[in-house]
C-alpha positions in Angstrom: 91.1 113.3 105.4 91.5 114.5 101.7 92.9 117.5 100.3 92.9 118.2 96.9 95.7 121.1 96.1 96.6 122.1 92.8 99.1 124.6 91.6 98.0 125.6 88.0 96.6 129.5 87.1 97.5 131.2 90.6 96.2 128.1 92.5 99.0 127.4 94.0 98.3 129.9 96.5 95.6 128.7 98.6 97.8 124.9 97.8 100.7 126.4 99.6 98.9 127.4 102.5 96.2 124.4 103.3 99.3 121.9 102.6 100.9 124.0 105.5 97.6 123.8 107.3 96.7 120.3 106.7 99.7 119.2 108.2 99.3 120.6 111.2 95.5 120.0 112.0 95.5 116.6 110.0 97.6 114.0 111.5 97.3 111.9 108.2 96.2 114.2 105.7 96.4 112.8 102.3 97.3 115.0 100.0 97.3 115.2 95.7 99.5 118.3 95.0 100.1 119.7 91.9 100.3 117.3 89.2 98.9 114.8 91.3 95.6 116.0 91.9 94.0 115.3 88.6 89.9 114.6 88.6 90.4 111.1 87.5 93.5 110.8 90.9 91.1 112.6 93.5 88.0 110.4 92.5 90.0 106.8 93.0 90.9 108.5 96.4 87.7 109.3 97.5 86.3 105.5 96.6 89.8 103.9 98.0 89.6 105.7 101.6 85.9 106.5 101.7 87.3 109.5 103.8 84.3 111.3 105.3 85.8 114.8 104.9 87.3 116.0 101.4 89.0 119.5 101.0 89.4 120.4 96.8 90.1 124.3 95.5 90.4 125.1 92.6 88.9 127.7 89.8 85.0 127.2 89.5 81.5 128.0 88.2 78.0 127.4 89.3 78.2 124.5 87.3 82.0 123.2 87.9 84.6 123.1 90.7 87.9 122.2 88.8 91.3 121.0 89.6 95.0 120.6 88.0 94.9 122.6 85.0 91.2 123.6 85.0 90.5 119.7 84.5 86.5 119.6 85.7 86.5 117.6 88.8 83.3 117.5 90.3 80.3 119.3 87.3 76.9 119.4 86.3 75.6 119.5 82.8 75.1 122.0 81.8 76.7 122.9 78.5 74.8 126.4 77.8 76.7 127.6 81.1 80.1 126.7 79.9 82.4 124.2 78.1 83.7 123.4 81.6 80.2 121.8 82.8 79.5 119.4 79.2 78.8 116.5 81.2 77.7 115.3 85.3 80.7 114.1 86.8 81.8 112.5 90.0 78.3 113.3 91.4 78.4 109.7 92.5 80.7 110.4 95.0 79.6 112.9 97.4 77.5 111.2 99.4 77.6 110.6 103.1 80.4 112.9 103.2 81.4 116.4 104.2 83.1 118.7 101.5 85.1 122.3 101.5 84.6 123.3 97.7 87.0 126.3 98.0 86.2 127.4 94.2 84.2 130.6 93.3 80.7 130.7 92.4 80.1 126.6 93.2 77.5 127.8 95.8 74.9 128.9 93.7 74.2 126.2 92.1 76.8 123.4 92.1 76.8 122.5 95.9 73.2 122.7 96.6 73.1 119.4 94.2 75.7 118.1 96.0 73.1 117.8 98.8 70.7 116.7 97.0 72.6 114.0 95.7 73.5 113.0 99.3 76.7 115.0 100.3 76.0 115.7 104.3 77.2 118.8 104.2 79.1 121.8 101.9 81.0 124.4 102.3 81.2 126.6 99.5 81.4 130.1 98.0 78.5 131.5 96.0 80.6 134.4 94.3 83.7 135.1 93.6 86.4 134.3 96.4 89.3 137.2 96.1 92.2 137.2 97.3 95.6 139.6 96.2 98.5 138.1 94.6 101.6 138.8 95.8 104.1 140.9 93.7 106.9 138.6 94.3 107.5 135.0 95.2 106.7 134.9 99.0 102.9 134.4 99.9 102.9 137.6 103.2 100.1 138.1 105.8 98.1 140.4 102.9 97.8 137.6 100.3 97.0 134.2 103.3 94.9 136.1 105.3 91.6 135.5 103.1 92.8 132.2 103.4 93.9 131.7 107.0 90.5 132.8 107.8 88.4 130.2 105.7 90.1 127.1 106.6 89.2 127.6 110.1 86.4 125.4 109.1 88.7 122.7 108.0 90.6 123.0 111.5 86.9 123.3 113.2 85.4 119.9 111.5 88.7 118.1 112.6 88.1 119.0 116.0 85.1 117.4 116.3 82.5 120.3 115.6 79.5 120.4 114.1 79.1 121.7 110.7 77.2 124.9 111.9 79.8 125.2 115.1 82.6 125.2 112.0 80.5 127.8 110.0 80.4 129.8 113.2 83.8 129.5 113.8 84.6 130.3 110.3 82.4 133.5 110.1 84.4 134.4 113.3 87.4 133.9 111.6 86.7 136.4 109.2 85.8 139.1 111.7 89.2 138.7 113.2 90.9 139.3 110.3 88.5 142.3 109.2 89.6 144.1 112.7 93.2 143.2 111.8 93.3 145.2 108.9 90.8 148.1 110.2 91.7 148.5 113.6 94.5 146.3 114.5 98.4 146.2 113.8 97.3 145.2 110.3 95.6 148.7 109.5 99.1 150.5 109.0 100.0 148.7 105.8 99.7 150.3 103.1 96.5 148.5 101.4 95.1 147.4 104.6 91.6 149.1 103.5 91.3 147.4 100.3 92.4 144.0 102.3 89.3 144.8 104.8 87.2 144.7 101.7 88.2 141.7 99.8 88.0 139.8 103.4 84.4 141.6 104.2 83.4 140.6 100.6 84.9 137.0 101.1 82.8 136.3 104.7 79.5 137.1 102.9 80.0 134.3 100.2 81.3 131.8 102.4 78.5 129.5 102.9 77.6 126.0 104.2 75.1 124.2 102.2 73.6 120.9 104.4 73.0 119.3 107.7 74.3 121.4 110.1 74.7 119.0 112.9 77.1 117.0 110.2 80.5 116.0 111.6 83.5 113.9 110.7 85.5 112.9 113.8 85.0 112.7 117.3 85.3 115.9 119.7 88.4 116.6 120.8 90.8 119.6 121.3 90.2 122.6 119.1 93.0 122.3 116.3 94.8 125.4 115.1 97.3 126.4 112.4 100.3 128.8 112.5 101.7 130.1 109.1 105.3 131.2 108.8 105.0 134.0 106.8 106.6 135.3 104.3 106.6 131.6 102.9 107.8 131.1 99.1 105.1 130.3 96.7 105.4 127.0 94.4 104.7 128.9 91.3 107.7 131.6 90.9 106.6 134.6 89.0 106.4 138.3 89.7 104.6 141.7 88.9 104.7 144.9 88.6 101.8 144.8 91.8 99.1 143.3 93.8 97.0 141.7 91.5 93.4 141.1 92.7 92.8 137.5 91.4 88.9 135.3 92.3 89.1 131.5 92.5 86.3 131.5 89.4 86.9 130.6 85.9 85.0 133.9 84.7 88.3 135.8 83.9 90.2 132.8 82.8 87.6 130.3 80.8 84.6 132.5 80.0 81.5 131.7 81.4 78.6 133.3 78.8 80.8 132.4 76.0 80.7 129.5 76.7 84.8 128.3 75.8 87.4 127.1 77.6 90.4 128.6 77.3 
């Protein structure tokens, strides 16, 4: 399967933790990290493996999911919206497969043509995905936990479940890690309420877009991921805190003005 990771403006987060995912749910993920995983990259690799099953985060609109650098990958036109969405692109390429859009926003509008346009199934997020970023340089249960709880669908769809059985699994996810932090071990740290939140807020965006009976590979044994946390982030920077950061190009490209930054 494909996964599209890129490392640019705090993306490198959820990179980091689906490569560490993908590797053990996936035993030949393809990856383009970083650098790599340009628009122009992830589209030859979509027509070269015809791989039914393609994972791509990065920031997003209604109009746009994007990848290295804020580099539109998959877009609508629709310039009034935002620079980012000038021109369709890659709309040719969706079809017959399943996709994880992990970008905010790309729900509303974005994935539903997707399925028009023939993609078998979605998932997707139609607000803003938040997550915390860490203070330091190691990625710790408070920052992947968002995270660890939405690519249960990835591990899902590679076990051979149904698009629905994944979104099931996925919305259960979510409530796992939402008693973590509220009545679990989780709960005693110190922002463990606003954590609940942010994951609460995350589970209601987290949609699937599609045929529900859609699936990828044959049934087999239910795949699952262990993270070793604290693991280091690519991207070494710090702050003075936790900085509550979306997966949407609202705060970082402008979407009623219409300009990239």
């Amino acid at each position: 399967m494909l996964y599209f990771l890129p490392t640019t403006f705090g993306v490198d987060v959820p990179s980091a933790i689906m490569r560490e995912v993908a590797k053990q749910i996936d035993g030949k993920p393809v990856i383009l990290w970083g650098d790599e995983a340009t628009p122009e990259n992830a589209r030859k690799l979509v027509l070269e493996t015809n791989s039914p099953y393609v994972f791509t985060t990065g920031h997003g609109l209604p109009c746009v999911t994007t990848l290295q650098n804020k580099e539109p990958f998959i877009s609508l036109a629709e310039p009034q919206m935002s620079a980012y969405c000038s021109q369709e692109l890659n709309l040719d390429i969706v079809k017959g497969r399943v996709w994880h859009v992990h970008s905010c926003w790309c729900g509303r509008q974005l994935a539903q043509v997707m399925v028009q346009k023939g993609a078998w199934a979605v998932f997707a997020h139609d607000n803003e995905f938040l997550f915390l970023m860490p203070k330091t340089g190691k990625i710790d249960i408070i920052t992947a936990a968002p995270f660890m709880a939405e690519f249960t669908t990835d591990a899902a769809m590679l076990s051979g479940m149904t698009a629905g059985e994944a979104q099931s699994a996925r919305m259960n996810a979510y409530e796992r890690w939402l008693n973590y932090f509220t009545t679990g071990e989780g709960s005693k740290l110190d922002v463990a309420a606003l954590n609940a939140r942010i994951i609460l807020a995350d589970k209601m965006i987290s949609k699937l877009y599609g045929d529900e009976t859609a699936t990828v590979t044959k049934p087999g044994p239910r795949k699952a991921f262990k993270l070793s946390l604290p693991m280091q982030r690519p991207v070494q920077t710090t702050s003075a805190g936790l900085i509550l950061l979306p997966l949407g190009l609202l705060l970082i490209g402008g979407w009623e003005s219409g300009k990239k930054s």
